[in-house]
C-alpha positions in Angstrom: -99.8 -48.7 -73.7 -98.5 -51.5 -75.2 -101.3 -52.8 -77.0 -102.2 -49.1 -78.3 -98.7 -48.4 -79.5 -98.6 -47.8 -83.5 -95.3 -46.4 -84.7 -94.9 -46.4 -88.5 -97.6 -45.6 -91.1 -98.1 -44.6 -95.1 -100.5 -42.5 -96.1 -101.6 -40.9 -99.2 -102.4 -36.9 -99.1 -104.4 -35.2 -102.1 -104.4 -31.5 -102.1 -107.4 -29.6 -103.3 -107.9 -28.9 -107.2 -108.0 -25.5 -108.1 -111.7 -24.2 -109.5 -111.9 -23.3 -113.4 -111.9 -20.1 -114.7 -115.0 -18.8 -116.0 -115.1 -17.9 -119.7 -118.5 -15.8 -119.2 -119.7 -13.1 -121.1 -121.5 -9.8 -119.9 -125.2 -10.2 -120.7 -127.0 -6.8 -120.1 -129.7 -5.0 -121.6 -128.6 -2.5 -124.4 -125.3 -3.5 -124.5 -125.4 -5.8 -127.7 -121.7 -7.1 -127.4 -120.9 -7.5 -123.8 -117.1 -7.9 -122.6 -115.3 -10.4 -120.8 -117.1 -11.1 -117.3 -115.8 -14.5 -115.8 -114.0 -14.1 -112.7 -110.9 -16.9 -111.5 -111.8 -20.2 -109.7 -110.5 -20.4 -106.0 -107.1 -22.4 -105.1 -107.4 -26.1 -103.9 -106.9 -26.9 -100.4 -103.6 -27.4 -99.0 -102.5 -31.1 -96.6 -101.0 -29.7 -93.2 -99.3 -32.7 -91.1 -100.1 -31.0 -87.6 -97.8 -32.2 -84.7 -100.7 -32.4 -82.0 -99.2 -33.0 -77.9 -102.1 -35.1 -77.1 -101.1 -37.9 -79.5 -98.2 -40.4 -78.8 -98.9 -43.0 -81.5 -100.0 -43.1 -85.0 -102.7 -45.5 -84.5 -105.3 -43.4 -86.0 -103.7 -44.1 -89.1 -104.2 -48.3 -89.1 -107.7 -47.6 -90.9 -107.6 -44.6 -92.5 -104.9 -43.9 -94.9 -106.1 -41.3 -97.9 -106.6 -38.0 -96.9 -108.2 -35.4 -99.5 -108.7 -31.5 -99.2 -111.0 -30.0 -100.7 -111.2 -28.6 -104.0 -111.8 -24.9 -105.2 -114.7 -23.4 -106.8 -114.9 -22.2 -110.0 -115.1 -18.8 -110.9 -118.8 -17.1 -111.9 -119.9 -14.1 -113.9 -119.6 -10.4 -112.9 -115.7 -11.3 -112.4 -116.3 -13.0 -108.7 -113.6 -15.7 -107.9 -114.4 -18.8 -106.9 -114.6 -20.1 -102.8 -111.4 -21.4 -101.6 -111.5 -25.1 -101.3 -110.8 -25.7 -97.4 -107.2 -26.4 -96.0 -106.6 -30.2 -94.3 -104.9 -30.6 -90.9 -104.4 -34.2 -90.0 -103.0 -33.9 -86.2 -99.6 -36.7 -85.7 -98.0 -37.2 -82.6 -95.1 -35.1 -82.4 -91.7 -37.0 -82.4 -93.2 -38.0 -86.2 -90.9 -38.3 -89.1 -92.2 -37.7 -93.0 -90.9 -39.1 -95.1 -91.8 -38.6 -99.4 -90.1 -38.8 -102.8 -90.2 -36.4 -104.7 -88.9 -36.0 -108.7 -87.0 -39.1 -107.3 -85.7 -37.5 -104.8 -86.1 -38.7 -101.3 -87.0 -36.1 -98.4 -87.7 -36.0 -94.9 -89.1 -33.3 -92.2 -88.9 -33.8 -88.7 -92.1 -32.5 -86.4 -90.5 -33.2 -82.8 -92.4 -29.6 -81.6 -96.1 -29.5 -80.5 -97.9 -27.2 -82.8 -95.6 -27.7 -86.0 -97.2 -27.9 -89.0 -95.7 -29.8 -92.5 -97.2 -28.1 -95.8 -97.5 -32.0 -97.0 -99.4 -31.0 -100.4 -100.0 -27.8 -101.9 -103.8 -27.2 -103.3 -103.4 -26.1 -106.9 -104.0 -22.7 -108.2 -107.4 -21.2 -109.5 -107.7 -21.3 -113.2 -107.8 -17.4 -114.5 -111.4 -16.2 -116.1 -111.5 -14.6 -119.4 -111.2 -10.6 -117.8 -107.0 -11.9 -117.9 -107.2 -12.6 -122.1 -108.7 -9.9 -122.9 -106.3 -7.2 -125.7 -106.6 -4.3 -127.7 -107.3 -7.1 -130.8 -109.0 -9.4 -128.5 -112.0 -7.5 -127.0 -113.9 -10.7 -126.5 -112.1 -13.8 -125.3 -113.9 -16.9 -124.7 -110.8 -18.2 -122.8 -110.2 -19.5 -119.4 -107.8 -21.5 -117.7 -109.1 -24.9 -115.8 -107.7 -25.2 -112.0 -104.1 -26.6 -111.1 -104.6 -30.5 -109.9 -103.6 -30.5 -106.3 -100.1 -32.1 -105.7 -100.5 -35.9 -104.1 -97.7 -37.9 -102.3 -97.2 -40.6 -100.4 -95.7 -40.4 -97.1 -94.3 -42.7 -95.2 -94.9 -41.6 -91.2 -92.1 -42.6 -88.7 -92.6 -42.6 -84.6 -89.4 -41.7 -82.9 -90.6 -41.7 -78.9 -89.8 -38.2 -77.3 -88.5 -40.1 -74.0 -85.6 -38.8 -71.5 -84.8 -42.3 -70.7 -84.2 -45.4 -73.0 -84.0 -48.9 -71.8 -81.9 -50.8 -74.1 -80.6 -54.5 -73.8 -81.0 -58.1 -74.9 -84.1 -59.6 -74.9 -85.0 -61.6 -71.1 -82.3 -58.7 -69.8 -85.6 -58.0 -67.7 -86.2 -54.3 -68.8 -89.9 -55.1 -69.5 -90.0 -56.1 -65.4 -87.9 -53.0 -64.1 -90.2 -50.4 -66.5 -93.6 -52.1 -64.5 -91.7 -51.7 -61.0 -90.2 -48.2 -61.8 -93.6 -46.2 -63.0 -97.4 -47.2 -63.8 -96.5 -48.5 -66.9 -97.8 -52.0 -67.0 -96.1 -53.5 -70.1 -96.4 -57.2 -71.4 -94.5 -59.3 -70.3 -93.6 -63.4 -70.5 -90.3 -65.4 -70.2 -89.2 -65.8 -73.9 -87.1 -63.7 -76.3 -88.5 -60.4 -78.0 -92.1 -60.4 -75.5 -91.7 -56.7 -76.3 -93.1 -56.7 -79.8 -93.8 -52.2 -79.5 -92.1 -49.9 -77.4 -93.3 -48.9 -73.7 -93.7 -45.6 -71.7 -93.5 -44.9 -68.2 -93.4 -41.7 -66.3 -91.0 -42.0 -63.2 -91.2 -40.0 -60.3 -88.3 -39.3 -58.0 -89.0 -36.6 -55.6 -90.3 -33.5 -57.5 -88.8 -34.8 -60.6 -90.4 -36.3 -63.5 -88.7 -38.4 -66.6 -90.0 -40.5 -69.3 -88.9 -44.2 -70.0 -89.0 -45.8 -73.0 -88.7 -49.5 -72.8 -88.2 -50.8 -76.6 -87.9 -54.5 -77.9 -85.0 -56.2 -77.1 -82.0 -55.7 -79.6 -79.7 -58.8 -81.2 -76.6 -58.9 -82.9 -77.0 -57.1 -86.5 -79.6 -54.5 -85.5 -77.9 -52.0 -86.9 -78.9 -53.9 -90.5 -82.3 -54.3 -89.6 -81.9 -57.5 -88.3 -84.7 -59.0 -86.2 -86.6 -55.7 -84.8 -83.1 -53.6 -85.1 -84.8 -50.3 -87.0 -88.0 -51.0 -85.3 -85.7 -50.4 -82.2 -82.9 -48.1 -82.6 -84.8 -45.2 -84.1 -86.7 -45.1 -80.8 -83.9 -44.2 -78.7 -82.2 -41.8 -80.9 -83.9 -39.2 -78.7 -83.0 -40.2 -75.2 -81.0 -38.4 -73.1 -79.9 -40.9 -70.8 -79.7 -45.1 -71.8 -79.7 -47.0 -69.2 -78.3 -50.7 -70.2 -79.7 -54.1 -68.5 -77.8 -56.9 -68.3 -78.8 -60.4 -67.4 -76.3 -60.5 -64.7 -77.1 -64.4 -64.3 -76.6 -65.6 -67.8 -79.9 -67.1 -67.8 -80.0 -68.0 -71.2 -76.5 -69.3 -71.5 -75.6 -65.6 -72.5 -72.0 -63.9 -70.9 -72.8 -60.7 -69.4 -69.8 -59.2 -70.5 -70.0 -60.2 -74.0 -73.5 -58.9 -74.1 -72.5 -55.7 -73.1 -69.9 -55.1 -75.6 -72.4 -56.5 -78.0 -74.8 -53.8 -77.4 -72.9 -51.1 -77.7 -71.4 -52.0 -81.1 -75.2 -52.5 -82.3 -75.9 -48.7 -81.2 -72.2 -47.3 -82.6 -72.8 -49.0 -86.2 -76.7 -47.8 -86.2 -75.3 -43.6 -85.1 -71.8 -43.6 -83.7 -73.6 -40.2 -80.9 -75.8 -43.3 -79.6 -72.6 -44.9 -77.9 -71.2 -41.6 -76.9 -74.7 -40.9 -75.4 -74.5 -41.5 -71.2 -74.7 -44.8 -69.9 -76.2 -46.1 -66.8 -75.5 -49.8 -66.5 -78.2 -52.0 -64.5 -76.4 -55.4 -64.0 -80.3 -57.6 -63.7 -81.2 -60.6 -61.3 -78.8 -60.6 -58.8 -81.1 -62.6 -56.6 -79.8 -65.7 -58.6 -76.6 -67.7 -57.7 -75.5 -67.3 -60.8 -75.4 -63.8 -60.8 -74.0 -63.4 -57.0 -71.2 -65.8 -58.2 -69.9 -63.6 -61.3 -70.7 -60.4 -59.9 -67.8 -58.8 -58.9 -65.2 -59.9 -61.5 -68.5 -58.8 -63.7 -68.0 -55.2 -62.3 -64.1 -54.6 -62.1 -64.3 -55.7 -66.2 -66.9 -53.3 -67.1 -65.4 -50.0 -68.3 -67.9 -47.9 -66.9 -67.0 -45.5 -64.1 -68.2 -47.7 -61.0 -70.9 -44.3 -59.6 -73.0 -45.8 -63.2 -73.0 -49.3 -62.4 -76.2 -50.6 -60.0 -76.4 -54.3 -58.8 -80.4 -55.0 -58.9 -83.1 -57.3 -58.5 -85.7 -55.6 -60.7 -88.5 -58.6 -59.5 -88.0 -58.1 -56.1 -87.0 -54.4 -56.3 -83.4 -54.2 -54.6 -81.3 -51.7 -55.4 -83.5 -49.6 -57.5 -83.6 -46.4 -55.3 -79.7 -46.1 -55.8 -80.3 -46.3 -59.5 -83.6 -43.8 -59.9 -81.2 -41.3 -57.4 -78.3 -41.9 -59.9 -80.1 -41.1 -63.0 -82.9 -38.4 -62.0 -79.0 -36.6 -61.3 -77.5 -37.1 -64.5 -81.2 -35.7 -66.3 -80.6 -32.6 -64.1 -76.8 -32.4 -65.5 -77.6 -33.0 -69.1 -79.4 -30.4 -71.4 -83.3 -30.6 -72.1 -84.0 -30.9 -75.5 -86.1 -27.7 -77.0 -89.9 -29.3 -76.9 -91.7 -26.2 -76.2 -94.8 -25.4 -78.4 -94.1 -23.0 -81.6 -95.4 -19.6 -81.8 -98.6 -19.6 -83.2 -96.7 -16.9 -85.9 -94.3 -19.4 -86.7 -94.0 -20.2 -91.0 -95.2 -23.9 -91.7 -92.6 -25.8 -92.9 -92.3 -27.3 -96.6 -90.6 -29.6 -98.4 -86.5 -29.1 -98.3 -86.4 -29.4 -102.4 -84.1 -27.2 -104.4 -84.9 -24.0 -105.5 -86.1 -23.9 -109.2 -86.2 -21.4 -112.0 -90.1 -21.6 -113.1 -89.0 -20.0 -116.0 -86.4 -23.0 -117.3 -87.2 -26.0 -119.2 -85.6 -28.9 -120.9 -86.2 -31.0 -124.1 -85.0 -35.3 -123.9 -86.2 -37.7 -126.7 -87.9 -40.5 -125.0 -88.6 -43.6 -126.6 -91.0 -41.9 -129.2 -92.0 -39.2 -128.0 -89.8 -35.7 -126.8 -90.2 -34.6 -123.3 -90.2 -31.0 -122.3 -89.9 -30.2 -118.5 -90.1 -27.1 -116.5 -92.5 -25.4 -113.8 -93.9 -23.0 -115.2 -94.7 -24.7 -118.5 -96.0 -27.5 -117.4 -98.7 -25.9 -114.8 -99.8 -24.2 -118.5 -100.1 -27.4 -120.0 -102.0 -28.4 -116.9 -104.5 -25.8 -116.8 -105.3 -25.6 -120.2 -108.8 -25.9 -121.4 -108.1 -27.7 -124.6 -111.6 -27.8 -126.0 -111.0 -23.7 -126.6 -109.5 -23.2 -129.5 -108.6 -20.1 -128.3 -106.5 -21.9 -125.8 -104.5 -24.1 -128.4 -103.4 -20.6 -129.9 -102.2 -19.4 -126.8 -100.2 -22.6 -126.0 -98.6 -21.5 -129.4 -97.9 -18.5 -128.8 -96.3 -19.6 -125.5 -93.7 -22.2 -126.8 -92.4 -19.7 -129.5 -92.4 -16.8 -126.3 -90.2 -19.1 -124.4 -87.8 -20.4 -126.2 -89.1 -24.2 -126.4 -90.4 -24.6 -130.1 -86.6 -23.4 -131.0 -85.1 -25.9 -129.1 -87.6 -28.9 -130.3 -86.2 -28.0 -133.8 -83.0 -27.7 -132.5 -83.1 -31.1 -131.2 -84.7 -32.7 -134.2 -88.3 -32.7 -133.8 -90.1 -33.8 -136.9 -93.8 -33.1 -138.2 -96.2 -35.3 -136.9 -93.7 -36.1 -133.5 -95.5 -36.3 -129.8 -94.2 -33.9 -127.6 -95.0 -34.4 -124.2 -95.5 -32.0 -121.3 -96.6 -33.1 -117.8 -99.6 -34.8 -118.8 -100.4 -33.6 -122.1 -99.4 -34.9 -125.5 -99.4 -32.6 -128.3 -98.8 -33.6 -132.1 -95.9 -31.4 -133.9 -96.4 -29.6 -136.8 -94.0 -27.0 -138.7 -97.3 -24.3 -138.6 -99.5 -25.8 -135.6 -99.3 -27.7 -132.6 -102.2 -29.7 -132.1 -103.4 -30.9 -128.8 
């Protein structure tokens, strides 16, 4: 496990372009002037961030990091609208975090169920074929709109282990050793500070029960700030029900096993004050040494931890350990099980938690020199706007005056000959014609 274990990744994730709209025009034998015939091009693929039960790291993503749906077809004559462009699943373990920014905005969704899916980018809309622009005046429109680009972010892809158990305590405590002699795990392990560079998993078995430990890398003073691996660490046992704290009970490396206690336990209440409140089994380490035997029982009376939750072991030559797996396979029983059962296969795929916003409202900023206008709804036009028909200039005309925006460019001060920008189309102001 430990040389497989890959916990944080960015990606980039490019929705689907919608297909154009088809400007045809009906071609039949005896009819001289043939009306509107194009039909709309089919929506872009959406992203879905899948949380798949048969992954537990995000190691897939170390090569691979740009992921792209694909696109819509365009519409065709006799009004048919264009194929669909496929939908994208990419499968993360669950447990996984996203994390994207969006109009500046930070947001994150959590995927800790098997079978949750994350609409990471939405495939843009199918442009609409001329059969829409068609009037009473307008019998023949060579009009259509192009397809909506796909939305592309950037996520950022955050491991939190799903574990019942985590293992926390300075490095050397020996938690790498008790993990190997407690389950199958087999982690790394060598006699300096921080060996465990990536977390560790190991299924224990006490009777008919099950539980998973987590063994993480060892934390130091300032973790809570990032120091040394302290993210890299705390966000793994955020999850645990149960932490079971080793202490070098011998001092090995010149360390008080009090004061490394105390130490511990400040890290986890600065990083989320509900870590220290979370139970505590404490695992004073290495007894077999003099050292330890020689402190041990003032070590004990000046913990303040109900003496049932403090076990005297030898994790390298496996005393005491059935009194501890007893000890905390009962306190599992006692606490709650987190809710980790798969979702319904009818349950809504979750989106982005943005605000709710009016399509139809807009705003108007001078910036540097040009003026900004902003809104949903006018800014998809702009977007799927064929600008090579002139047909489509008019109705962008036609549009601003309809809404409301040309009235507040003058309002604000724009002058003939300005740039007015919207999304990513610049437009030249004039009193009688925008121009694009």
């Amino acid at each position: 496990m430990a040389g497989d274990f890959f916990d944080q990744a960015i990606i980039t994730v490019v929705a689907g372009n919608g297909g154009n709209g088809s400007a045809n025009l009906r071609r039949e034998k005896y009819v001289p002037r043939g009306g509107p015939d194009g039909g709309d091009g089919g929506r872009g693929g959406h992203v879905y961030l899948v949380a798949d039960a048969h992954l537990n790291t995000l190691l897939t993503f170390r090569e691979g990091n740009r992921f792209v749906a694909e696109h819509g077809s365009p519409g065709s004559k006799r009004q048919q609208t264009g194929r669909q462009g496929h939908d994208l699943e990419i499968p993360v373990p669950p447990g996984t975090v996203v994390h994207t920014t969006i109009d500046g905005q930070d947001y994150q969704v959590d995927l800790d169920r098997p079978g949750q899916r994350l609409l990471a980018a939405r495939g843009g809309k199918g442009g609409l074929g001329n059969v829409h622009f068609a009037t009473s005046s307008r019998q023949v429109p060579r009009i259509a709109e192009v397809g909506e680009p796909g939305e592309e972010r950037e996520l950022r892809l955050e491991l939190k282990i799903i574990a019942d158990v985590g293992l926390v305590g300075f490095p050397n405590a020996g938690k790498s050793t008790l993990l190997s002699v407690i389950s199958a795990a087999r982690p790394k392990i060598a006699a300096y500070p921080f060996t465990t560079l990536q977390p560790n998993l190991g299924i224990v078995e006490v009777g008919d029960q099950r539980f998973v430990v987590a063994d993480i890398p060892g934390l130091i003073e300032g973790a809570h700030r990032g120091v040394g691996l302290g993210f890299d660490f705390l966000r793994h046992i955020e999850r645990t029900r149960l932490i079971i704290h080793v202490v070098d009970a011998a001092g090995v490396d010149g360390r008080d096993p009090l004061e490394d206690y105390h130490a511990i336990n400040a890290e986890l209440r600065q990083y989320n004050p509900e870590l220290a409140d979370c139970p505590q089994v404490v695992v004073l380490n290495k007894i077999d040494l003099p050292d330890a035997q020689s402190q041990l029982d003032a070590l004990q009376q000046a913990l303040p931890v109900d003496p049932e939750d403090v076990f005297p072991i030898a994790a390298a030559t496996h005393a005491g350990l059935d009194g501890l797996l007893i000890r905390v396979a009962s306190h599992l029983r006692e606490l709650p099980t987190p809710q980790r059962t798969p979702v319904d296969t009818d349950e809504p795929s979750l989106t982005w938690p943005t605000p709710v916003v009016d399509p139809e409202a807009f705003t108007v900023e001078q910036e540097d020199e040009y003026w900004r206008v902003r809104g949903v709804k006018i800014e998809r036009l702009l977007a799927m706007t064929n600008f090579s028909q002139p047909e489509a200039l008019d109705r962008v005309q036609r549009v601003l005056r309809a809404s409301g925006i040309s009235d507040a460019l003058l309002a604000a001060g724009v002058q003939d000959g300005d740039t007015v920008v919207i999304g990513q189309a610049e437009l030249v102001w004039s009193e009688t014609e925008t121009y694009g």
